[in-house]
N, C-alpha and C positions, 0 to 999 in steps of 0.2 A: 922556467915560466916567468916571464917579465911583466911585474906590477905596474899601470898606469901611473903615471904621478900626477898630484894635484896643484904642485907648486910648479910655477911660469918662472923659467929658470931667466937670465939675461940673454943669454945664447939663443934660447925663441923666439925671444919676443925680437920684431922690428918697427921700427920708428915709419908710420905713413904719415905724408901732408894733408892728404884727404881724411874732412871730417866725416867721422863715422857717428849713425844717430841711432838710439837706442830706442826700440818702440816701448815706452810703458805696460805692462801687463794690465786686460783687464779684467775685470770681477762682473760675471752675471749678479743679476737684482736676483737674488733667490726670493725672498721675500714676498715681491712683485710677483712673481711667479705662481710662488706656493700659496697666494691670500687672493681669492677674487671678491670682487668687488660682489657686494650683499645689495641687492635692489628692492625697497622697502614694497610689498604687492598689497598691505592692508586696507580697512578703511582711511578717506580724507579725515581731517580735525573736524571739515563742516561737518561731516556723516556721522561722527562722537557726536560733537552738539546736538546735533540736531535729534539722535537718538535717545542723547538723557535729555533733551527737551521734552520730546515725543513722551518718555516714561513719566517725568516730572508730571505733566498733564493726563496721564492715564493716572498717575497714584491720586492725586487730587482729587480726579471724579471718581475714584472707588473710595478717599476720604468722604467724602460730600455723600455720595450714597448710603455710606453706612451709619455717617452721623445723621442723614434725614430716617433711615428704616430707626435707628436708636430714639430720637424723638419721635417717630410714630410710633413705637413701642410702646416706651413712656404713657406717650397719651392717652394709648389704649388702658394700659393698665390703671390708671388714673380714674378714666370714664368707667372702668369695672370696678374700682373702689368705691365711685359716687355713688353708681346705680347698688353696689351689692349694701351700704350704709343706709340709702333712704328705704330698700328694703329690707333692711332691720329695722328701722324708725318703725314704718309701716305695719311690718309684723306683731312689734311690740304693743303697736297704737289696737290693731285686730285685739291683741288678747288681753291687753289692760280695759277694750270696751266686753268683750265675752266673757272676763273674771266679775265686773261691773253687773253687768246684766245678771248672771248667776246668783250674787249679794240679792241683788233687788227679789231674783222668784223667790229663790229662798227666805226672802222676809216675808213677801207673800205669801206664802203659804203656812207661813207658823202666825202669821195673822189671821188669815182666814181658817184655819183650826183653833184660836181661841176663840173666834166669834163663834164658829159651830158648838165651841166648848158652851160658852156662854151663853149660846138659845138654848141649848137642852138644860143649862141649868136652872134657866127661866121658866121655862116648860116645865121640869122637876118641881118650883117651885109653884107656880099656878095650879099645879094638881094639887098640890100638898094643900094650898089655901082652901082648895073647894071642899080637899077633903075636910077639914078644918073647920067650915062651915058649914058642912052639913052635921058632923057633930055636936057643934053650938045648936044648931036648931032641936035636936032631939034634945040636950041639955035644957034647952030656954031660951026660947026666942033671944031676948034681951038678953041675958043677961050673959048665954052661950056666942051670940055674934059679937059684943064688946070684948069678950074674952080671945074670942075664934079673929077677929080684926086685929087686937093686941100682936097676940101670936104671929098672924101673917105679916104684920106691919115687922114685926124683930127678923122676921125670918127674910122677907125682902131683903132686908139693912144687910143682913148677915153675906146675904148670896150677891150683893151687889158689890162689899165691902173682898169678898171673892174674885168676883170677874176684874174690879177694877185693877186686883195685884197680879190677876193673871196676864191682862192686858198691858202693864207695865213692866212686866219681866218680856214681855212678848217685842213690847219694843227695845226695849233695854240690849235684850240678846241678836235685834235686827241691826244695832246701831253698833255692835260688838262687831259683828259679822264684814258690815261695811268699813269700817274703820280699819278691822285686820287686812281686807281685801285693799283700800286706799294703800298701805302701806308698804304692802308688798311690790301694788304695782308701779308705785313711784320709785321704790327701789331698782324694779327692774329698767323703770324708763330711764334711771340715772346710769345705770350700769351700760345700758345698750349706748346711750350717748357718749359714755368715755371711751368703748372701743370705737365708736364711729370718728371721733374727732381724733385719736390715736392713728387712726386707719389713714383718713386723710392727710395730716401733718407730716407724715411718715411716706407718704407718696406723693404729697405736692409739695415740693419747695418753695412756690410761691407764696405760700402760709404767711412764713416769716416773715417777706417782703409785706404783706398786706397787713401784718401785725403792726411790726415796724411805722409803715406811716398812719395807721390808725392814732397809733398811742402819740408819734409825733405831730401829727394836728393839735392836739390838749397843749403844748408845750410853746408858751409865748413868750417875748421878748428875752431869753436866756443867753449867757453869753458864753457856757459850757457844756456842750450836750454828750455824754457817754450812752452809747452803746452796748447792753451784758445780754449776748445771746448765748446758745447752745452752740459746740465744737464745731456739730454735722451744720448748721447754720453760719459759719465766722466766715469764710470764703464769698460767699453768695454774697449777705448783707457786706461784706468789705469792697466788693465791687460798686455797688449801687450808693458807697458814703457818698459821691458827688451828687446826687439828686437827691438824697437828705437834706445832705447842705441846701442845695435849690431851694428846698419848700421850707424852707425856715427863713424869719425876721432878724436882724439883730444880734446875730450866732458867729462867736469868733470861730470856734471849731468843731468839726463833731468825729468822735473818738467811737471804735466800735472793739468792744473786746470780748474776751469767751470766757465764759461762767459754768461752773459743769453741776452747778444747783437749779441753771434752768433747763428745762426741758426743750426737745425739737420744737418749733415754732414759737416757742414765747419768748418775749423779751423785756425786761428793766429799762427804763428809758430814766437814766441819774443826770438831773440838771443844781443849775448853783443854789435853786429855790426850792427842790425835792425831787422826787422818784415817784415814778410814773410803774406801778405796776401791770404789766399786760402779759404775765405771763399763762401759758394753759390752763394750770393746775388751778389759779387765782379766777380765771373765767369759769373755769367750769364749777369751782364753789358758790358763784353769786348765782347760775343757773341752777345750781342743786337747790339752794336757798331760796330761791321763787318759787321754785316747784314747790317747795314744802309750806310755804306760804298760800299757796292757792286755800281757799275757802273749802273745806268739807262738804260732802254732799247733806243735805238736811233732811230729816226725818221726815217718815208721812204727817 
């Protein structure tokens, strides 16, 4: 068995003139082949736009809508503060006049039971004198009626010197009665006005705001004006410092900061010449202090 050989011995090979031309091999693109081209079928860039545009302005008006149902909210609840406060005012006013009126019959009638007291004790005694007199007469004209007048004249003094202590305890104990009643009811008209103005501060923010330039009206030509409001308040009033500024004279700057000894709605107003007290707790003392100043009702 004879093995091919791979070597081209000289004896094989022969010399030709004619060039001979080698074809190159070539190479399929596999690559080409194996990868087809990906043809993008999704939405255009406009149709993105134009859909988070589209969303951008649907989220907007359901902002807008829910911040205006939120302020209507508020408001409502607000208008239900106002109304549910003046009727407590109202309530209180009903039964500080119906505790009022009560004082008064009751003096009444412990008056007009000493006056009853005091006719039959007059009557008691006008019998007593006749009787008195007709004794003297059996005694001796003269000398039984100077005796029998004596006697009644003492005995008068006596019963009169009676009715008038009775009458004076009578009033005595009506002006006790009134005065316990004044008391009470002031206390409660003070009471019902600190929750009412708690109620409202606490539900209107505009408080502050209306506090604020109140007290800042009083404050003239100053050239430092500080701000000490309550925490739930430092936000609000810190927006509106530019229109503080506005309505002042003569005011290099005005500073607003948080104080956790004032309460919601009130505020200290520290300028270079003093402090402006406007805080709640300071209102509703001078209120309390009127009231207690009003004039007592006066005796019959």
């Amino acid at each position: 068995m004879r093995v091919a050989s791979n070597i081209i011995k000289s004896a094989k090979a022969h010399y030709s003139k004619k060039p001979v031309f080698i074809t190159p091999p070539s190479f399929k693109n596999l690559i080409d082949d194996e990868v087809e081209e990906e043809i993008y079928s999704g939405p255009s860039i406009e149709e993105i736009e134009k859909e988070i545009t589209d969303k951008k302005n649907s989220a907007g008006e359901e902002l807008r809508q829910l911040r205006k149902e939120a302020e209507e909210e508020a408001k409502r609840i607000i208008e239900l503060a106002e109304v549910g406060a003046f009727q407590r005012i109202k309530d209180g006013n009903e039964k500080y006049k119906a505790e009022l009126e009560n004082a008064r019959r009751q003096s009444e009638d412990i008056i007009k039971d000493a006056r009853s007291r005091a006719e039959e004790i007059i009557k008691e005694a006008e019998a007593r004198k006749n009787d008195i007199q007709q004794a003297a007469h059996k005694e001796g004209f003269d000398k039984g009626f100077e005796e029998a007048y004596e006697k009644g004249h003492e005995e008068l003094d006596r019963i009169k010197g009676r009715l008038e202590k009775i009458l004076g305890e009578t009033i005595n104990k009506r002006n006790e009665i009134i005065e316990s009643s004044e008391k009470q009811l002031i206390n409660i008209s003070i009471a019902v006005a600190k929750k009412v103005v708690k109620a409202i501060t606490e539900s209107d923010q505009a408080v502050i705001l209306r506090n604020v330039t109140e007290a800042l009206r009083k404050v003239k030509g100053r050239a430092q004006v500080t701000i000490r409001v309550n925490i739930n308040d430092l936000e609000l009033t810190t927006r509106h410092k530019d229109d503080f500024y506005r309505m002042l004279d003569n005011i290099e700057n005005v500073n607003v900061l948080e104080d956790p000894n004032i309460e919601q709605g009130g505020c200290i107003i520290e300028t270079d010449f003093g402090d402006i007290d406007a805080r709640i707790a300071t209102q509703m003392n001078e209120i309390e202090t009127a009231i207690k100043n009003i004039q007592p009702i006066k005796g019959f």
